[in-house]
N, C-alpha and C positions, 0 to 999 in steps of 0.2 A: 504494500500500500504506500502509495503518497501523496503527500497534502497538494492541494491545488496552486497555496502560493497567495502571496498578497494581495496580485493581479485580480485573481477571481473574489477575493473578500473584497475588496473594492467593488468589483463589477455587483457582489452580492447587494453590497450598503448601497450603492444607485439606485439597483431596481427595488431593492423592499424601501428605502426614506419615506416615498410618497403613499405607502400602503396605510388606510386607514386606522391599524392597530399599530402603526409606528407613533408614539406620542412625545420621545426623547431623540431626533436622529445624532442626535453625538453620542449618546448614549450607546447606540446600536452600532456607530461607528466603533467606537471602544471596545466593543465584544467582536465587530467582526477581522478588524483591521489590528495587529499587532503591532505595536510600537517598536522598533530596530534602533538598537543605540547600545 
């Protein structure tokens, strides 16, 4: 198995932001998107 990579939690947090049960999109940023440092 391997991860899909940043690229796709990105693409993921675009297409769900606008979904109507997204109420935090930074929020949901932070869960999808790993912080690198």
């Amino acid at each position: 198995l391997r991860t899909a990579g940043d690229g796709a939690a990105a693409a993921a947090w675009l297409a769900a932001r606008d979904l109507p049960e997204v109420t935090d999109p930074v929020a949901l940023h932070a869960l999808l998107v790993p912080v690198v440092g």
